[in-house]
TISETI-309716 format. One record per residue (C-alpha): residue number from 1; residue in three letters; chain; x, y, z. Coordinates in steps of 0.5 Angstrom, whole numbers, plus 2048, in hexadecimal, padded with zeros to 3 digits. Layout:
// residues N
num / residuo / cadena / px / py / pz
NUM / ALA / A / X / Y / Z
...
This chain:
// residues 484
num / residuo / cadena / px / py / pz
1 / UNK / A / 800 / 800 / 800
2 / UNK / A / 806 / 805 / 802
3 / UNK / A / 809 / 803 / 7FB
4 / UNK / A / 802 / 804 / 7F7
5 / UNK / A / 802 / 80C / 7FC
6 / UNK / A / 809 / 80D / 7FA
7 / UNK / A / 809 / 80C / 7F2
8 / UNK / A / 807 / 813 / 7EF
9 / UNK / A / 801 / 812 / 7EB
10 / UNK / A / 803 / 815 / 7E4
11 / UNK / A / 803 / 81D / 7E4
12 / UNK / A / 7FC / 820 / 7E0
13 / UNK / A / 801 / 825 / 7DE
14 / UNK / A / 804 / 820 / 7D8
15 / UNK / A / 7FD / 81F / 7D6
16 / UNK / A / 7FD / 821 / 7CE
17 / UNK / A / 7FB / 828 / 7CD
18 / UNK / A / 7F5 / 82A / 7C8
19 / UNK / A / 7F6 / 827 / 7C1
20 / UNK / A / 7F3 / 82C / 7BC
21 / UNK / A / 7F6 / 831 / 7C1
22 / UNK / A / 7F8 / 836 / 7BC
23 / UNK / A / 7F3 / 835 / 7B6
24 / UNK / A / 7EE / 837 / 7BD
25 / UNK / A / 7F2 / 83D / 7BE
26 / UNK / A / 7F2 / 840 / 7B8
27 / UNK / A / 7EA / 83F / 7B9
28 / UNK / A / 7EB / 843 / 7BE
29 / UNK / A / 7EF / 848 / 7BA
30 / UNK / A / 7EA / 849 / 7B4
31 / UNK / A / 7E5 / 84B / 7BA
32 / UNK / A / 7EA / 850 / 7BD
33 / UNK / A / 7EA / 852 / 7B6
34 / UNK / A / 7E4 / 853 / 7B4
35 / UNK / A / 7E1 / 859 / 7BA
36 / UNK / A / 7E8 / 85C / 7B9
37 / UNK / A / 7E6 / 85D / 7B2
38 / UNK / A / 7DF / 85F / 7B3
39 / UNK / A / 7E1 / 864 / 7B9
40 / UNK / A / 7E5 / 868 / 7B5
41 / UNK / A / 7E1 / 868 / 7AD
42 / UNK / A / 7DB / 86D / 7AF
43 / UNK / A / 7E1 / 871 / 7B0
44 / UNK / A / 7E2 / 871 / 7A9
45 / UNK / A / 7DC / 870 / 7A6
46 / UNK / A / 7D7 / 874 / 7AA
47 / UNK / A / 7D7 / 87A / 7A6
48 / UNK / A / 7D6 / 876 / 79F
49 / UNK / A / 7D0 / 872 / 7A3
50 / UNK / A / 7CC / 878 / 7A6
51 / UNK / A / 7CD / 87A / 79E
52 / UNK / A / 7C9 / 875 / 79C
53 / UNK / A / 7C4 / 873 / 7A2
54 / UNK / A / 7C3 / 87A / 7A5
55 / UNK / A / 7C4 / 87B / 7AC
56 / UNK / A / 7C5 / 881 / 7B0
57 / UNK / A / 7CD / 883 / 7B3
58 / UNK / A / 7CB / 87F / 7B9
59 / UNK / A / 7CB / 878 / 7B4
60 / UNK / A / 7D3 / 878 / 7B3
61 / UNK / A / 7D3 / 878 / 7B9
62 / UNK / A / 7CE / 873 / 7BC
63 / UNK / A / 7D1 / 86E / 7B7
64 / UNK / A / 7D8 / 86E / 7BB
65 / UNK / A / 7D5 / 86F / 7C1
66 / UNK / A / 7CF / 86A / 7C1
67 / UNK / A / 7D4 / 865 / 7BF
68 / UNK / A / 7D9 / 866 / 7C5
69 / UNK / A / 7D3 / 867 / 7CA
70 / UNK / A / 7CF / 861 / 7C9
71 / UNK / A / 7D6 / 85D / 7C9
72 / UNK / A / 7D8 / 861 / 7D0
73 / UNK / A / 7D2 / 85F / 7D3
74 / UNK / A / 7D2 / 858 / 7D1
75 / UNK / A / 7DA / 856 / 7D1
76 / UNK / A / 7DA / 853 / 7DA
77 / UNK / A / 7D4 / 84F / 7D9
78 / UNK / A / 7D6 / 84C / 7D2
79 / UNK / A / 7DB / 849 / 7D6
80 / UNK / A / 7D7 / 846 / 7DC
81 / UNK / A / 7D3 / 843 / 7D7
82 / UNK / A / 7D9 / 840 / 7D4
83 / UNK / A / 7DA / 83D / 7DA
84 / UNK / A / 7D3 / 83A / 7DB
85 / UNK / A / 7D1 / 837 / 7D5
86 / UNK / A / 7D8 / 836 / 7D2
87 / UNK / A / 7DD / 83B / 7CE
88 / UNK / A / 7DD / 838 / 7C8
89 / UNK / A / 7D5 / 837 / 7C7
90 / UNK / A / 7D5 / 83F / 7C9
91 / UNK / A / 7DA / 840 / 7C4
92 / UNK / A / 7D7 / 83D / 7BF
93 / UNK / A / 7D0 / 83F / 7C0
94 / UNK / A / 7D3 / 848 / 7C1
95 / UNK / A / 7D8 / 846 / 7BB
96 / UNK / A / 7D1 / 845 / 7B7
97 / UNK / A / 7CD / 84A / 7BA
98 / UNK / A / 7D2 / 84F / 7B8
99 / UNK / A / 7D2 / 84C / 7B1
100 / UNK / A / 7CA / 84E / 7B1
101 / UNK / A / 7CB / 855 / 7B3
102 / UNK / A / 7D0 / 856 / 7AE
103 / UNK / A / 7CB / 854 / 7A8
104 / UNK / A / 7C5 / 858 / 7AC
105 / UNK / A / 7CA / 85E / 7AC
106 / UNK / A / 7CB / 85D / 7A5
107 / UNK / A / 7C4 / 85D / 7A2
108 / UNK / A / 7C2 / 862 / 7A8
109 / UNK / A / 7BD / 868 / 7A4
110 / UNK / A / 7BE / 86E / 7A9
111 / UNK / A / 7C3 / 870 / 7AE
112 / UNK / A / 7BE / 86D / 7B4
113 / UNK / A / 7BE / 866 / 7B0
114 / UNK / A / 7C7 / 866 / 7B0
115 / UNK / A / 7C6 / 869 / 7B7
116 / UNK / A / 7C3 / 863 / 7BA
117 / UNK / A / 7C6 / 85E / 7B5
118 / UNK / A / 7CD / 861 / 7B9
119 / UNK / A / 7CA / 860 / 7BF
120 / UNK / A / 7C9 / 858 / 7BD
121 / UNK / A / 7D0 / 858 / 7BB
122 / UNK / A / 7D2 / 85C / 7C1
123 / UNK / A / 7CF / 857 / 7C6
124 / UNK / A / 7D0 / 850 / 7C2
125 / UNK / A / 7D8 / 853 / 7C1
126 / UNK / A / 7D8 / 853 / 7CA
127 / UNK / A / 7D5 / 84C / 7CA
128 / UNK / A / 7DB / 849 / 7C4
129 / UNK / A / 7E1 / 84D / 7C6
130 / UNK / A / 7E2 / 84A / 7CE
131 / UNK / A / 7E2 / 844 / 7CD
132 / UNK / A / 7E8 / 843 / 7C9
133 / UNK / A / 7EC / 846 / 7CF
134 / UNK / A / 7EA / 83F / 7D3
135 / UNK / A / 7EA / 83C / 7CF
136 / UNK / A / 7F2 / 83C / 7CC
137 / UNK / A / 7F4 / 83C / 7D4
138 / UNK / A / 7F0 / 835 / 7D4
139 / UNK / A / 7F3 / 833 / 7CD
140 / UNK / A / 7FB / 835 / 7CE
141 / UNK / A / 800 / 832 / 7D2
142 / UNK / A / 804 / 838 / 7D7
143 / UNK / A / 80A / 838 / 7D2
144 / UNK / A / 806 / 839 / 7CB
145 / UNK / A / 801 / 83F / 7CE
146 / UNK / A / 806 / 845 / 7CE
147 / UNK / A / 806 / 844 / 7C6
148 / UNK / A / 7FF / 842 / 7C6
149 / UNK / A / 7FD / 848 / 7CA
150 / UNK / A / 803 / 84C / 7C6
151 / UNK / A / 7FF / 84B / 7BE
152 / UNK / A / 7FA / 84F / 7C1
153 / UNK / A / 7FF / 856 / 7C1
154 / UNK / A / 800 / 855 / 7B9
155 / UNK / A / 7F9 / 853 / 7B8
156 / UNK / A / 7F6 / 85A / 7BB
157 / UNK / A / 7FC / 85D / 7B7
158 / UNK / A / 7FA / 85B / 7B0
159 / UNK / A / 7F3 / 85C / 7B2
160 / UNK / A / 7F4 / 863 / 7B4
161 / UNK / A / 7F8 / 864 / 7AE
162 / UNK / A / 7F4 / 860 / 7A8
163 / UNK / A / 7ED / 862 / 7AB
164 / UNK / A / 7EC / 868 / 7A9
165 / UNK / A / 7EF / 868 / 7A2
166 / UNK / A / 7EB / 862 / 7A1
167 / UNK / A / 7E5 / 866 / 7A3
168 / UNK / A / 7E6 / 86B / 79E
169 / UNK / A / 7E8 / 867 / 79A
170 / UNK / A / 7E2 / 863 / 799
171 / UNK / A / 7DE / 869 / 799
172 / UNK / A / 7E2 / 86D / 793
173 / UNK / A / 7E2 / 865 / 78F
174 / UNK / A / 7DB / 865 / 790
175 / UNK / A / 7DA / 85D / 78E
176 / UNK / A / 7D3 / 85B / 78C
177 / UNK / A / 7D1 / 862 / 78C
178 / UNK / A / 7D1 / 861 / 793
179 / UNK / A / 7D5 / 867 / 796
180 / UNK / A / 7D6 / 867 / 79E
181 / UNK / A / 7D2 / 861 / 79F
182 / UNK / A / 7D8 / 85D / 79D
183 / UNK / A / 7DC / 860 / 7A3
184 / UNK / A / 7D5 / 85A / 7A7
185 / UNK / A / 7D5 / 855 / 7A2
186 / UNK / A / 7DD / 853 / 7A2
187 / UNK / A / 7DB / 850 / 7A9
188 / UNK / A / 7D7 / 84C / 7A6
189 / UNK / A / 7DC / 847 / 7A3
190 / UNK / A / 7E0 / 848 / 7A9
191 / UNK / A / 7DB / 846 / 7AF
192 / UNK / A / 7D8 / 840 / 7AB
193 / UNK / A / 7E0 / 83E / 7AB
194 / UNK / A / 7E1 / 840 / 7B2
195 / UNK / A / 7D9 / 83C / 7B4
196 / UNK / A / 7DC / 836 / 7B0
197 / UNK / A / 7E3 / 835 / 7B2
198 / UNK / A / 7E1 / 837 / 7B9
199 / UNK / A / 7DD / 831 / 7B8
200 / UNK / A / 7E2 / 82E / 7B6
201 / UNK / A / 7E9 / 830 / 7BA
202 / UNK / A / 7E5 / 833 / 7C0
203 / UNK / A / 7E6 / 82E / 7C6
204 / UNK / A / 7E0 / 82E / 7CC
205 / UNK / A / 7E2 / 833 / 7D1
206 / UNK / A / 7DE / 835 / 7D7
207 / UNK / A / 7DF / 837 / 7DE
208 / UNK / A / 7DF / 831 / 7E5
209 / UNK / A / 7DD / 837 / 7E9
210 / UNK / A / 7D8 / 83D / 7E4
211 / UNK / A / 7D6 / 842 / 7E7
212 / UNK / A / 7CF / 844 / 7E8
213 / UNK / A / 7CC / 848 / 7E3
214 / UNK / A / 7CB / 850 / 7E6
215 / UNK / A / 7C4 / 852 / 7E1
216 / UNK / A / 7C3 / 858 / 7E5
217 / UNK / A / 7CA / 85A / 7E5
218 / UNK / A / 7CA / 85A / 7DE
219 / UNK / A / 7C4 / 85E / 7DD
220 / UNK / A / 7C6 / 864 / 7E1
221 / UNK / A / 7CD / 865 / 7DE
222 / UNK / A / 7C9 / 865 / 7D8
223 / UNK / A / 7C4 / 869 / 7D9
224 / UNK / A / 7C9 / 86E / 7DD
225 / UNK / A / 7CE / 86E / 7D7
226 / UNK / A / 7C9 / 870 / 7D1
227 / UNK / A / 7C5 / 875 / 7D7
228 / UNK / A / 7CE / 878 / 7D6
229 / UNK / A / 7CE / 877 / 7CF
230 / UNK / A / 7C8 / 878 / 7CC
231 / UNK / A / 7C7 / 880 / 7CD
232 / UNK / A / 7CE / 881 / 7CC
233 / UNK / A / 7CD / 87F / 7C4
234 / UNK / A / 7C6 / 881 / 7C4
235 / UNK / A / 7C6 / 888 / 7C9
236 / UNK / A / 7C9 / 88C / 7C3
237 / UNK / A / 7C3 / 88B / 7BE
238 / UNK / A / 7BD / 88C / 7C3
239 / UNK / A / 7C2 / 893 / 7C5
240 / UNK / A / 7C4 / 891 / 7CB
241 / UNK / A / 7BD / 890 / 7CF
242 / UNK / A / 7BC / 88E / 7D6
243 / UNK / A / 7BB / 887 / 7D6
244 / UNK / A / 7C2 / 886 / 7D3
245 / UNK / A / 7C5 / 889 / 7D9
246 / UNK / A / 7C0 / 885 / 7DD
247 / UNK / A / 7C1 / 87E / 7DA
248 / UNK / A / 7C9 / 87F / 7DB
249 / UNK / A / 7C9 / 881 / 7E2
250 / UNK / A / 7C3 / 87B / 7E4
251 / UNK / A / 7C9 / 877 / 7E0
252 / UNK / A / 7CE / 878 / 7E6
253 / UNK / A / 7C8 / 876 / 7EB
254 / UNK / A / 7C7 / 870 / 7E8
255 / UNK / A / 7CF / 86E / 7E7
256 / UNK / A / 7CE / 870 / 7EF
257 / UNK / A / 7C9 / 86A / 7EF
258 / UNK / A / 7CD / 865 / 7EC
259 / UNK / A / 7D3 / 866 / 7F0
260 / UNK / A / 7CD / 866 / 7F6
261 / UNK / A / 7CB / 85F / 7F4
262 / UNK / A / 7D1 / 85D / 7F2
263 / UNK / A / 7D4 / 85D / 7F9
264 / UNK / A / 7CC / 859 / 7FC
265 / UNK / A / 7CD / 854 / 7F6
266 / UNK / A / 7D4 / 853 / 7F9
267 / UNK / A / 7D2 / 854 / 800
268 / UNK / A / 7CD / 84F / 800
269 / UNK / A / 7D1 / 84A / 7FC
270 / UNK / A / 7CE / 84A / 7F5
271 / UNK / A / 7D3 / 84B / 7F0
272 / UNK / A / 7D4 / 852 / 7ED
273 / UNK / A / 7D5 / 855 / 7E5
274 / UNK / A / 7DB / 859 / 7EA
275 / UNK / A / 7DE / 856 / 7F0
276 / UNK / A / 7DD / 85C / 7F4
277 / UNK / A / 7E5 / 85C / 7F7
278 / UNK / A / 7E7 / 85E / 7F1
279 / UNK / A / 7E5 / 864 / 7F2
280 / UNK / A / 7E9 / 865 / 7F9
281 / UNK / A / 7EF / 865 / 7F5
282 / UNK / A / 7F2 / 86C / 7F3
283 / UNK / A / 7F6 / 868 / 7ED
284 / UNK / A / 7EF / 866 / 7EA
285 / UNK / A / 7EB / 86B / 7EA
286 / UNK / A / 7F1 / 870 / 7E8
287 / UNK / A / 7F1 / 86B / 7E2
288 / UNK / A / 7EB / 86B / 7E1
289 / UNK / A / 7EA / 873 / 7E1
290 / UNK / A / 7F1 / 873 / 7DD
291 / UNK / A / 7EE / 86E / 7D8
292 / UNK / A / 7E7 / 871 / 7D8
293 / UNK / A / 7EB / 878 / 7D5
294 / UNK / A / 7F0 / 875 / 7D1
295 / UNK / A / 7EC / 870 / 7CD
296 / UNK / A / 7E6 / 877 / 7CC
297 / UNK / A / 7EB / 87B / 7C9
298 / UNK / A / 7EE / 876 / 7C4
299 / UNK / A / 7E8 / 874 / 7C2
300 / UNK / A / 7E4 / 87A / 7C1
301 / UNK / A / 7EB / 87D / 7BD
302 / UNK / A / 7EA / 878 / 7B8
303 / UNK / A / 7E4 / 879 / 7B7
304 / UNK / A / 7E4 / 881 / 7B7
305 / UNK / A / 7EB / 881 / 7B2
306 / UNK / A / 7E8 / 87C / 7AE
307 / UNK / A / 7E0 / 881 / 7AD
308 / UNK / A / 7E7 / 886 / 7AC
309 / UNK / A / 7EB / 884 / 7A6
310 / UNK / A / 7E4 / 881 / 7A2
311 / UNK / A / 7DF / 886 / 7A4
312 / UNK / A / 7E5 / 88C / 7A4
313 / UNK / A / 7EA / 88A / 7A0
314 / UNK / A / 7E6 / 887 / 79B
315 / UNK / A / 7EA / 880 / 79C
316 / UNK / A / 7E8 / 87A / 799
317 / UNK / A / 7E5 / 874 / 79D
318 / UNK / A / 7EB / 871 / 79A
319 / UNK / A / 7F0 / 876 / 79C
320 / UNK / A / 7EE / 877 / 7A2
321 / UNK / A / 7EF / 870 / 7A5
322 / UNK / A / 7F6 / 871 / 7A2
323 / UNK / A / 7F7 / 878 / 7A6
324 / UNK / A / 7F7 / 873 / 7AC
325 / UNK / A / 7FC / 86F / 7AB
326 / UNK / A / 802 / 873 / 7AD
327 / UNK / A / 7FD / 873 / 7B5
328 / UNK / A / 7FD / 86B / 7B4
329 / UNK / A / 804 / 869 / 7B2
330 / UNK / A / 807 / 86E / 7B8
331 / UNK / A / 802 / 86A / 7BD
332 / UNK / A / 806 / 864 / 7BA
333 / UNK / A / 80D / 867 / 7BB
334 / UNK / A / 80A / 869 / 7C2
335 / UNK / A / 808 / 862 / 7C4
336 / UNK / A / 80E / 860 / 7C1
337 / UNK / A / 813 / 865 / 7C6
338 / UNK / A / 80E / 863 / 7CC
339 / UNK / A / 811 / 85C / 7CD
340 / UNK / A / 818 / 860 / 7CD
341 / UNK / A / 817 / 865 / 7D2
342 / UNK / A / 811 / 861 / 7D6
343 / UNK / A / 816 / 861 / 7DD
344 / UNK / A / 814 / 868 / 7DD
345 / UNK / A / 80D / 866 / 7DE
346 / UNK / A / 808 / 86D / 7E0
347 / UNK / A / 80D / 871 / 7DE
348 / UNK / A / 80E / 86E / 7D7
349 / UNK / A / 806 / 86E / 7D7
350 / UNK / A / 807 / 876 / 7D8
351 / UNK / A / 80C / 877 / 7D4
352 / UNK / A / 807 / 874 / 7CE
353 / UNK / A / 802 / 879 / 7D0
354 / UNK / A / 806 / 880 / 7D0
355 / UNK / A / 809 / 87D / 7C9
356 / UNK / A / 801 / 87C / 7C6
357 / UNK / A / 800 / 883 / 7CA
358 / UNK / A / 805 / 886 / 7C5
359 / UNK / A / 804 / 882 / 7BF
360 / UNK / A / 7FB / 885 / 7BF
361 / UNK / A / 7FF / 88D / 7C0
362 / UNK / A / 803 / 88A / 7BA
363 / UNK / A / 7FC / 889 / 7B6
364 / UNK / A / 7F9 / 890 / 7B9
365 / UNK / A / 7FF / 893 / 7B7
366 / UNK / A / 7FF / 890 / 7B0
367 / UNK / A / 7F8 / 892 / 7AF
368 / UNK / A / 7F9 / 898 / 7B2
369 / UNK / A / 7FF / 899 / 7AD
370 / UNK / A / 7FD / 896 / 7A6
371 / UNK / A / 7F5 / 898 / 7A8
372 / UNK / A / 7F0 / 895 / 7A2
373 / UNK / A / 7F8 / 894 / 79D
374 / UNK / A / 7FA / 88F / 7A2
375 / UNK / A / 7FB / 888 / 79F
376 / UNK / A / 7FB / 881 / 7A2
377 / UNK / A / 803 / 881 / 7A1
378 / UNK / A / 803 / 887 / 7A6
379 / UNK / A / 7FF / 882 / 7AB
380 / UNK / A / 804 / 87D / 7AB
381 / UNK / A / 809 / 880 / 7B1
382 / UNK / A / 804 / 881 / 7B6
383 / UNK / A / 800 / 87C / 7B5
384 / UNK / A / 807 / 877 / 7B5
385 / UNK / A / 808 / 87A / 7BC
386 / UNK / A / 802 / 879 / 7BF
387 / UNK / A / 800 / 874 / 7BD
388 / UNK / A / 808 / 871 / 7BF
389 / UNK / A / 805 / 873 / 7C6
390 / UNK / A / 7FF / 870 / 7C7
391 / UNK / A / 803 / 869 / 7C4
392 / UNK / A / 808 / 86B / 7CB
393 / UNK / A / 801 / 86D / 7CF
394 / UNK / A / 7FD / 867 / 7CE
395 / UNK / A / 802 / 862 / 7CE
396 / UNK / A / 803 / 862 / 7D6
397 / UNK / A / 7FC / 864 / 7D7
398 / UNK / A / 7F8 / 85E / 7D9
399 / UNK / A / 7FE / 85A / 7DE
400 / UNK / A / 800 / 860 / 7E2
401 / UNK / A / 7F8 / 862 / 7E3
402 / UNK / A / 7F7 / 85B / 7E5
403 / UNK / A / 7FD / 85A / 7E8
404 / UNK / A / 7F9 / 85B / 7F0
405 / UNK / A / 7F4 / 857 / 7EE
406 / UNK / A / 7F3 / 851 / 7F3
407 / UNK / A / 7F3 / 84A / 7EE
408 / UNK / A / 7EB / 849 / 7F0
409 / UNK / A / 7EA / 850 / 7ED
410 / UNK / A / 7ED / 84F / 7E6
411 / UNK / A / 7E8 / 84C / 7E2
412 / UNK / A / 7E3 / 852 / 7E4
413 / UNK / A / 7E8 / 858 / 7E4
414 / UNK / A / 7EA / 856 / 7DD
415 / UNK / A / 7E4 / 857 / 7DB
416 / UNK / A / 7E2 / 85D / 7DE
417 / UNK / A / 7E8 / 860 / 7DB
418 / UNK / A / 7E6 / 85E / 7D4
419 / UNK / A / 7DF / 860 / 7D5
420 / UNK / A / 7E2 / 867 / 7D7
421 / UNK / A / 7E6 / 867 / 7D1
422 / UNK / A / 7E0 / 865 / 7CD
423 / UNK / A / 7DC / 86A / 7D1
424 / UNK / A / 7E2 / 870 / 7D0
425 / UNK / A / 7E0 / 86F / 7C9
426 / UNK / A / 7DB / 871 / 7C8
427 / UNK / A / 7DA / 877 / 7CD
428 / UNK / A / 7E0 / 879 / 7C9
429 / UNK / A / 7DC / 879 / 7C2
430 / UNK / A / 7D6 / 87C / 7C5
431 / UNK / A / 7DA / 882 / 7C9
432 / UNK / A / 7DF / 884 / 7C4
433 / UNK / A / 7DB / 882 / 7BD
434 / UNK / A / 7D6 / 887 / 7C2
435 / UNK / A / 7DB / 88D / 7C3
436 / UNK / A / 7DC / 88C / 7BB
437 / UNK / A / 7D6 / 88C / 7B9
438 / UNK / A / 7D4 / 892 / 7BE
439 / UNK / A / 7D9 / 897 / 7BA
440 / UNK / A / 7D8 / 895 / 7B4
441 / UNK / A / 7D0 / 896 / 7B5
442 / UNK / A / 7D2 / 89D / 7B8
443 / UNK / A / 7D6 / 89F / 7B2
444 / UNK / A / 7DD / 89D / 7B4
445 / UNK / A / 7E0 / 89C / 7AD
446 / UNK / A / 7E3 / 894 / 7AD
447 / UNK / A / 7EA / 895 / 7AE
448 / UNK / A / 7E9 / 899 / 7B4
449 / UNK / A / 7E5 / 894 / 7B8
450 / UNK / A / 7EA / 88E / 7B6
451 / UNK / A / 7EF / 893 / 7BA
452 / UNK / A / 7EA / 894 / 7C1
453 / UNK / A / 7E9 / 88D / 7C0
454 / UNK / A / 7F0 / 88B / 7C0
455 / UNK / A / 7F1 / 890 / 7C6
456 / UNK / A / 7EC / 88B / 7CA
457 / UNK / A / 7EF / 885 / 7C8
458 / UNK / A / 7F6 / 888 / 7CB
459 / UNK / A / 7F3 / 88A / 7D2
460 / UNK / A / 7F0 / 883 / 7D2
461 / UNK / A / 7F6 / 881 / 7D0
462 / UNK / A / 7F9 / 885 / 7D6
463 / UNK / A / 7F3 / 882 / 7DB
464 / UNK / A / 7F5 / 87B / 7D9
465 / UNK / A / 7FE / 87D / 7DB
466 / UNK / A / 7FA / 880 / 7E1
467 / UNK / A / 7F6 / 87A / 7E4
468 / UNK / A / 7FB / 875 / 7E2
469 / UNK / A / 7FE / 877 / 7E8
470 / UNK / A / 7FA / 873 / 7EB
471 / UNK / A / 7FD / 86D / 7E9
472 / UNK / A / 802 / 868 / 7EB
473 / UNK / A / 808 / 86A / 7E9
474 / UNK / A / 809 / 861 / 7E6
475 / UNK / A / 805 / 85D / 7E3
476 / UNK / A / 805 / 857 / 7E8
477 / UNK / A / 80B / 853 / 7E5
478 / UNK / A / 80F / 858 / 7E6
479 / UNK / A / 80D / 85A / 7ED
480 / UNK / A / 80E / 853 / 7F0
481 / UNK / A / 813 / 84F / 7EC
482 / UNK / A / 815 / 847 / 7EE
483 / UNK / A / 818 / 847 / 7F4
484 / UNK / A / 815 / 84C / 7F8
């Protein structure tokens, strides 16, 4: 009996690791693919479409911001139900969904019909896209992670490069007649693919402890978020009235219930959409705010400067994607320079935003200088700049935000994190596509509204170098190396 305790049983370390591994990761890359293109095409397109369908100045910026929200809203919960009913169903069941919506949004009639149609995409996007995180952790042994998780850098690269060309690309290429519908119909083949070869490749995935669902939580950050953006973008068209200046400050009481709720679910022992703790953490919640600014002022600049060299320089749907390639190449160079200088943590995160401060005064200058002569090749040097500074920015962000974070609170503080993200966007949309329009309508000529416009951007800019303070001065790996 003694020699049977003694002998080591075979360690389930040396177990086989997943087969189809890679083939199943490239699944999950398609996916990332898609929501990368499909947040960032509007961008380009909008003009185009209002042109076509009609709409108002506040469409260009719901078709942006209906995408970012409805996918904020429901990016934690697209996660828990991952782990209840299984990640690879969920993926497979969001992958289809959005495929759906993008075909509604394709053969949408009116801006309200393209509107909802970007809702659906936006929600079934949240269903599909955190299942792919769980799923590789379960698929990939210790040592084959960092690359599996490395692929994602160049593919968000490429995205952001060849996103918006493609874009103007296929409206300007006008296949079949089609005009900016093509930029909905490409995901067509590309979800069907993901749909089969996830039935494929995919393997079964689902969490031995899931967490309940928190309904209730959901309903009141969604109501709370869209009572925040929605007279934002719509206040400007109704002249500013009452109601729009009530609906924002009625979104601070009900964020205010959320929390309050939050902490009773927890207290009572239910299961939160967000452990209340983490709100306890002064990194948190710095990185929260710092993201929140961060990802407004970049996401309302594209749209804004894209609306600016269509509508105000006359650029083609085509030109205009190509104008941002400098911005995507220099966020290359940054992520590329951030592996190097990682040892300086929050410093190197700060150094990224005083550069990106420079590279927008660099594109208020340029506009500033050149006015309605300017060409794209004139952009180019500030748009390398800044975008080589968000590279260097958005490396580092995630460890070191999540660097205090207790290892029962990852799952929930990193989907509350993406959610901020997504959530950052779209309040960015409506706040800087509102300042933009709001001169425009009171007779401020374009270049000089492109220019306050930046000057915002390059406050908020300040205001995220402000509250990244806040954060840990390392990200977790750095502050408590082995054998500490």
């Amino acid at each position: 009996m003694a020699a049977e305790l003694t002998t080591p049983a075979p360690p389930e370390a040396e177990a086989p690791a997943y087969r189809w591994r890679w083939a199943a990761l490239f699944v999950i890359l398609a996916a990332e693919v898609m929501d990368l293109l499909d947040a960032m095409v509007t961008n380009i397109a909008a003009p185009t479409i209002r042109a076509e369908i009609g709409g108002t100045a506040a469409t260009i910026q719901w078709l942006g911001a209906a995408y970012t929200l409805s996918m904020a809203v429901g990016l934690i919960t697209g996660g828990r139900l991952g782990d209840i009913f299984g990640r690879r169903r969920m993926f497979l069941i969001g992958a289809a969904g959005f495929t759906a919506g993008s075909l509604l949004c394709a053969v949408a009639q009116s801006p309200e019909l393209l509107i909802a149609a970007r809702v659906v995409q936006g929600l079934f996007g949240a269903v599909m896209l955190p299942q792919g995180l769980g799923m590789i952790k379960e698929m990939f042994p210790p040592k084959e992670m960092a690359t599996a998780f490395g692929l994602f850098g160049p593919i968000m690269g490429l995205s952001s490069v060849g996103g918006p060309t493609l874009a103007g690309w296929l409206i300007e290429a006008d296949f079949f007649g089609t005009g900016w519908r093509m930029i909905f119909l490409i995901n067509l083949p590309l979800g069907l693919a993901a749909v089969l070869a996830g039935l494929r490749f995919l393997p079964e995935s689902r969490s031995p402890h899931p967490l309940r669902l928190d309904v209730p939580g959901v309903l009141l950050v969604s109501v709370a978020s869209l009572l925040l953006v929605y007279p934002l973008v719509q206040g400007r068209e109704s002249g500013w009235p009452v109601w729009a200046f009530v609906m924002m400050a009625v979104s601070l009481a009900v964020f205010a219930a959320f929390g309050w709720f939050e902490s009773r679910r927890s207290r009572a022992g239910g299961d939160p959409l967000v452990v209340p703790s983490l709100f306890r953490k002064r990194a948190f919640t710095g990185g929260l705010l710092t993201g929140m600014v961060f990802f407004s002022s970049m996401t309302g600049f594209t749209l804004v400067f894209n609306l600016y060299t269509q509508i105000g320089l006359g650029y083609s749907t085509l030109k205009a994607g190509l104008v941002m390639i400098p911005w995507s190449l220099g966020m290359i160079a940054g992520f590329g320079v951030a592996q190097a200088v990682q040892r300086f943590g929050r410093r190197a995160l700060q150094g990224g935003v005083v550069i990106m401060v420079l590279g927008t005064l660099g594109v208020l200058l340029t506009i500033a200088l050149a006015g309605e002569t300017v060409t794209a090749w004139q952009f180019v040097p500030a748009l390398v700049v800044t975008g080589f500074g968000m590279g260097l920015l958005m490396a580092p962000f995630f460890d070191i935000v999540l660097a205090g974070v207790e290892q029962h609170e990852t799952g929930s503080a990193s989907g509350t994190l993406t959610a901020v993200q997504q959530l950052g966007g779209s309040f960015g949309v409506a706040l800087l596509g509102t300042v933009f329009f709001d001169l425009l309508t009171s007779g401020t000529d374009m270049d000089s509204a492109m220019r306050t416009v930046l000057w915002v951007v390059a406050a908020m800019l300040v205001a995220t170098l402000v509250t990244s303070f806040l954060l840990p001065k390392q990200a977790r790996e750095e502050a408590e190396p082995a054998g500490h």
